[in-house]
DRENSEMAR-781425 format. One record per atom (N, C-alpha, C): residue number from 0; x, y negated, z; residue in one letter. Coordinates in Angstrom, 1 decimal, padded with zeros to 4 digits. Atoms other than C-alpha are relative to their C-alpha. Layout:
<nodes>
+-----+--------+--------+--------+---------+
: num :      X :      Y :      Z : residuo :
+-----+--------+--------+--------+---------+
: NUM :      X :      Y :      Z :       A :
...
+-----+--------+--------+--------+---------+
</nodes>
This chain:
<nodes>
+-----+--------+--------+--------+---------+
: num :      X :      Y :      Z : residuo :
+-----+--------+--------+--------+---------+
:   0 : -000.2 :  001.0 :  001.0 :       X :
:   0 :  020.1 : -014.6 :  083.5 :       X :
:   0 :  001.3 :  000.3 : -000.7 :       X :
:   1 : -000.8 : -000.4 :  000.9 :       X :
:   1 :  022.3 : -014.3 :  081.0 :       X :
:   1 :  001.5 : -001.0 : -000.1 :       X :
:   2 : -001.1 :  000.4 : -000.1 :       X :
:   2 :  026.1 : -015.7 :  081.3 :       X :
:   2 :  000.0 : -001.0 : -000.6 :       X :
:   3 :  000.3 :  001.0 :  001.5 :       X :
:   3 :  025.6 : -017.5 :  078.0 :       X :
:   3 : -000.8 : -001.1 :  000.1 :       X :
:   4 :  001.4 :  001.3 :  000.3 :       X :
:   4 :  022.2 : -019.6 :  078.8 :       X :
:   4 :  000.5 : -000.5 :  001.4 :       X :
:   5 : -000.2 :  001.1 : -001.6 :       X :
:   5 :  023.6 : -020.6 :  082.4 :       X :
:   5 :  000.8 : -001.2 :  000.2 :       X :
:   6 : -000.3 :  001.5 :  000.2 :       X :
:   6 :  023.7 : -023.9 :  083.4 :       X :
:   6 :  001.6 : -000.3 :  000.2 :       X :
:   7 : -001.5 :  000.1 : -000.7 :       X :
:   7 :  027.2 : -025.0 :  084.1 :       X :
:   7 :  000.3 : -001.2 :  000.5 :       X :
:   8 :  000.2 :  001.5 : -000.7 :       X :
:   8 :  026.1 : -028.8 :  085.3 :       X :
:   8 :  000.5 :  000.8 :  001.6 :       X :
:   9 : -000.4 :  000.0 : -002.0 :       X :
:   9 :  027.6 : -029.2 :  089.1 :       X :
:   9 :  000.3 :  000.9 :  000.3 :       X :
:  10 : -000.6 : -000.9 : -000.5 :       X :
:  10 :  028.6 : -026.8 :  091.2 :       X :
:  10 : -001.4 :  001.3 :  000.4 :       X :
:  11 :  000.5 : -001.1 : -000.1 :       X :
:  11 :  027.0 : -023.4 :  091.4 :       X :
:  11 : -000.3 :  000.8 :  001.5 :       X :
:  12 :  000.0 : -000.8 : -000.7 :       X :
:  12 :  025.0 : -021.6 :  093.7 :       X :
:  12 :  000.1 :  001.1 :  000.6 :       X :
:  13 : -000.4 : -000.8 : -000.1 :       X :
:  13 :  025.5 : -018.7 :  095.3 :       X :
:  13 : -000.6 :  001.5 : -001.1 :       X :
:  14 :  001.2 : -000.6 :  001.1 :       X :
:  14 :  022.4 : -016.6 :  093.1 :       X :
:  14 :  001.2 :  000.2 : -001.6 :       X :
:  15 :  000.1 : -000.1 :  001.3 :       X :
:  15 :  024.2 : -018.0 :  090.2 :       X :
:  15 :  001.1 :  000.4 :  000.0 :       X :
:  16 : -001.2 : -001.1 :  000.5 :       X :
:  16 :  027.7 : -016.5 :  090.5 :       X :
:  16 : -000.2 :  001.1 :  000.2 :       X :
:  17 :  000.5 : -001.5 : -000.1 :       X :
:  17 :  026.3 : -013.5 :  091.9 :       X :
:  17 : -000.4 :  000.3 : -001.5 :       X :
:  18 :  000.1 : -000.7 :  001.3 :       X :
:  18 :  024.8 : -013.1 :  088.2 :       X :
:  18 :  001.0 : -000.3 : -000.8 :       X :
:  19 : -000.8 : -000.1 :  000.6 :       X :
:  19 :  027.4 : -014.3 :  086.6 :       X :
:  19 :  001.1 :  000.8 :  000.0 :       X :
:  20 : -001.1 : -001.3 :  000.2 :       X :
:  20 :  030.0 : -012.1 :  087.9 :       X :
:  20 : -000.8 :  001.4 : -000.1 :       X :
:  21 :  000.6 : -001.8 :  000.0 :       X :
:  21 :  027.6 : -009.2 :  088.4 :       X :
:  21 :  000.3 :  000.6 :  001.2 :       X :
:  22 : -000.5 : -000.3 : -001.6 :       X :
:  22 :  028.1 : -008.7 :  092.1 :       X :
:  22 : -001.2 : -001.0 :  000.7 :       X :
:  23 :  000.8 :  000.2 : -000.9 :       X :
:  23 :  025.5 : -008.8 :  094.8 :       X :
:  23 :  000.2 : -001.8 :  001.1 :       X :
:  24 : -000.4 :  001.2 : -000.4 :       X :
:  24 :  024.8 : -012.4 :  096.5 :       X :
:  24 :  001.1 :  000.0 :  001.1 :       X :
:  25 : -000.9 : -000.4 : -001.7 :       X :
:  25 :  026.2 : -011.0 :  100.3 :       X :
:  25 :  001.6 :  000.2 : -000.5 :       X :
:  26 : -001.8 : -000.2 :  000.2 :       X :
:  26 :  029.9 : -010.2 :  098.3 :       X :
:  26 :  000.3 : -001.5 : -000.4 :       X :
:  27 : -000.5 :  001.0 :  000.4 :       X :
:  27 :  029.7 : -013.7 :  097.1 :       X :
:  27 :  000.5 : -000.9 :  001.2 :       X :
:  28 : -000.1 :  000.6 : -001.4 :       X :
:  28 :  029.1 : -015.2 :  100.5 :       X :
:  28 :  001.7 :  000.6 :  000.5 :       X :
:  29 : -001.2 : -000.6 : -000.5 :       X :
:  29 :  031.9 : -012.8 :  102.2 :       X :
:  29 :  001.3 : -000.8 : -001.1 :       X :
:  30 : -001.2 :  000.6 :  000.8 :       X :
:  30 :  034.3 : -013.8 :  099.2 :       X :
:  30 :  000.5 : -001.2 :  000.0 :       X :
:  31 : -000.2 :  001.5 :  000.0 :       X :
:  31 :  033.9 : -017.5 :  099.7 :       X :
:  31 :  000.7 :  000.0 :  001.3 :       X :
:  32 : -000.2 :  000.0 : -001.9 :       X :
:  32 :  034.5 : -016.8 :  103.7 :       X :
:  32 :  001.3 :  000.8 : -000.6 :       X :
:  33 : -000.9 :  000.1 :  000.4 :       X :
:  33 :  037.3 : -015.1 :  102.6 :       X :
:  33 :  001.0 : -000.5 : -001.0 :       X :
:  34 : -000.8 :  000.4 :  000.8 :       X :
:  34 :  039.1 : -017.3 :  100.2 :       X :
:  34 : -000.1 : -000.5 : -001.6 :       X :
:  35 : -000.2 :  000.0 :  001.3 :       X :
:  35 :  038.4 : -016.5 :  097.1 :       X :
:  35 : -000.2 : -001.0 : -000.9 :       X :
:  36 :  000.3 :  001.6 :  000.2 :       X :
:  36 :  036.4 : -019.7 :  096.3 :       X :
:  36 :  000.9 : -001.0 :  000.7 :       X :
:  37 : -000.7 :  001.0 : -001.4 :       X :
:  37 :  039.0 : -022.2 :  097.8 :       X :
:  37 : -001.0 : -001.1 :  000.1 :       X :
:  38 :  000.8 :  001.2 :  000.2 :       X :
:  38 :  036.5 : -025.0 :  096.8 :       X :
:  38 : -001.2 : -000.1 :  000.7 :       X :
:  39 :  000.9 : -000.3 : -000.6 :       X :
:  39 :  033.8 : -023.3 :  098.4 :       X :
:  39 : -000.7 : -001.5 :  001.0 :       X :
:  40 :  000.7 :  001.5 : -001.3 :       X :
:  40 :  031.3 : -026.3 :  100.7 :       X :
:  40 : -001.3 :  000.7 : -000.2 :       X :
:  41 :  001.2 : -000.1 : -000.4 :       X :
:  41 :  028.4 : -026.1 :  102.6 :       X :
:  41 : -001.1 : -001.4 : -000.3 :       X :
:  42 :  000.4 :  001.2 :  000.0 :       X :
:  42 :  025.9 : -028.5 :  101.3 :       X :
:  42 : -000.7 : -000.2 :  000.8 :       X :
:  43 :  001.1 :  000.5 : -000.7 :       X :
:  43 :  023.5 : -030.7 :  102.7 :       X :
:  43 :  001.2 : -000.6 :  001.3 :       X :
:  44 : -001.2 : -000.3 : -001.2 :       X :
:  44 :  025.1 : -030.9 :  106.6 :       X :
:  44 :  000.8 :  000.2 :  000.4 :       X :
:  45 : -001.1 : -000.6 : -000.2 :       X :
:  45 :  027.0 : -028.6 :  106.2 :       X :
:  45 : -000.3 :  001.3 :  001.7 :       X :
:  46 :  000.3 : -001.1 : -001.5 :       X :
:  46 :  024.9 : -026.4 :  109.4 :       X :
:  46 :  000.3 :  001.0 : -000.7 :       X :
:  47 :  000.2 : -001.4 :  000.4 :       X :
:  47 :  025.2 : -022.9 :  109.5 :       X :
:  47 : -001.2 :  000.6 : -001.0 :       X :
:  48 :  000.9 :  000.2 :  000.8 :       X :
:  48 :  022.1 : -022.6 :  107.3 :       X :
:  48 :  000.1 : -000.4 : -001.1 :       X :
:  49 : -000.6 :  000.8 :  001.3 :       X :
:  49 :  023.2 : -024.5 :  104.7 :       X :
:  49 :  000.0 :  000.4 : -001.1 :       X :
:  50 :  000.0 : -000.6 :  001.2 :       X :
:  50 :  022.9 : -023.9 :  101.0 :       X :
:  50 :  002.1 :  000.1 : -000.6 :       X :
:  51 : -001.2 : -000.2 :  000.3 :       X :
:  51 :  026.8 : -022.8 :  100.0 :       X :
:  51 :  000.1 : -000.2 : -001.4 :       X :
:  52 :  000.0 :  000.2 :  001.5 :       X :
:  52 :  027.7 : -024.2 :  096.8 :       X :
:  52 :  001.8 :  000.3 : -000.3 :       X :
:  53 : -001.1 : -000.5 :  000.4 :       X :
:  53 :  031.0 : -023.2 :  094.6 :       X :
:  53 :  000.2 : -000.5 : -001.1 :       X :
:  54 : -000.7 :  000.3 :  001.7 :       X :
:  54 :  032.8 : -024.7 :  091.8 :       X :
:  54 :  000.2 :  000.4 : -001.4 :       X :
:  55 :  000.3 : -000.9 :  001.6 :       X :
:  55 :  032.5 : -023.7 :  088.5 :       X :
:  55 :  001.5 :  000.8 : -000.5 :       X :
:  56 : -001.5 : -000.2 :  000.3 :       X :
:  56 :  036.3 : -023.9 :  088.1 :       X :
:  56 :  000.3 :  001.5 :  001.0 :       X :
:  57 : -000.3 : -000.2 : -001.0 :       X :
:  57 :  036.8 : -022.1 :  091.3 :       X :
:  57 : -000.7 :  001.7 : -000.9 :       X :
:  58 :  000.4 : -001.5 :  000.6 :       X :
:  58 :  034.5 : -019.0 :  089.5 :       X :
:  58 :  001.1 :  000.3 : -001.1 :       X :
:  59 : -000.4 : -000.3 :  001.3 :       X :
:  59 :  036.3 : -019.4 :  086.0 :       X :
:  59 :  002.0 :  000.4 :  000.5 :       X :
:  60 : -001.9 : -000.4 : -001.0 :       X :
:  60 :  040.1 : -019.2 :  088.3 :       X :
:  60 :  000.1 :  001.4 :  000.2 :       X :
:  61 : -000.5 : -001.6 : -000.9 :       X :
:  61 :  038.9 : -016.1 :  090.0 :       X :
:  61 : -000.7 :  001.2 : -001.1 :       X :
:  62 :  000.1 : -000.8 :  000.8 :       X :
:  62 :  037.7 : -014.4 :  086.8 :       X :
:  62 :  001.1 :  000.1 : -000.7 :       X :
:  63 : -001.4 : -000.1 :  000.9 :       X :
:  63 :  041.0 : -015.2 :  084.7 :       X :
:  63 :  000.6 :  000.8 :  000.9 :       X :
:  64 : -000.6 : -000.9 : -001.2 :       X :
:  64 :  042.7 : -013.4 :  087.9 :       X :
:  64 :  000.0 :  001.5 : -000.4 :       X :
:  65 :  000.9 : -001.7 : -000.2 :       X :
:  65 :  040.5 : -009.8 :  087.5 :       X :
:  65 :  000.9 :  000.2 : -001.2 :       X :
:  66 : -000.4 : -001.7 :  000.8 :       X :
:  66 :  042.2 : -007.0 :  085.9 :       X :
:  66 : -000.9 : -000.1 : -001.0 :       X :
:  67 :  001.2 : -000.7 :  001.0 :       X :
:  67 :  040.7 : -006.0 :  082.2 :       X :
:  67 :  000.1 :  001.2 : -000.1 :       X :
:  68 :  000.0 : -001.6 :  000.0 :       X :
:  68 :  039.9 : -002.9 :  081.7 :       X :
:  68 :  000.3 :  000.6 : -001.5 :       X :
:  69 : -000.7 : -000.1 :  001.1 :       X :
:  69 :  041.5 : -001.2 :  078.8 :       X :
:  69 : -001.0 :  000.9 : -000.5 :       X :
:  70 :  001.1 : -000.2 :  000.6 :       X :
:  70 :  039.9 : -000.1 :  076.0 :       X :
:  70 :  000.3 :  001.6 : -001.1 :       X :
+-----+--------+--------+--------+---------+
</nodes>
């Protein structure tokens, strides 16, 4: 899906930053477990299972961050 047509209501699941940044779901997971999402939550319960959702902010933070690459 395309950067442009995606939704940006609520908070994002894991699927949908994986396409938006362009990186595999499993680095999104690890990256949230590491930090990078501070916002990061487990919905629902909150069990191990759990659908992991992420802030929209929390993506648009850790893309202003990244390095551009020169042209």
């Amino acid at each position: 899906m395309s950067s442009s047509r995606m939704s940006r209501k609520g908070d994002a699941t894991v699927k949908e930053v994986a396409d938006y940044l362009g990186h595999h779901p499993e680095t999104i997971r690890i990256m949230a477990r590491s930090g990078d999402f501070p916002n990061a939550y487990k919905a629902g319960r909150g069990r191990p299972n759990s659908p992991l959702r992420i802030p929209w902010s929390d993506v648009d933070r850790y893309r202003a961050l990244q390095p551009r690459a020169s042209s």
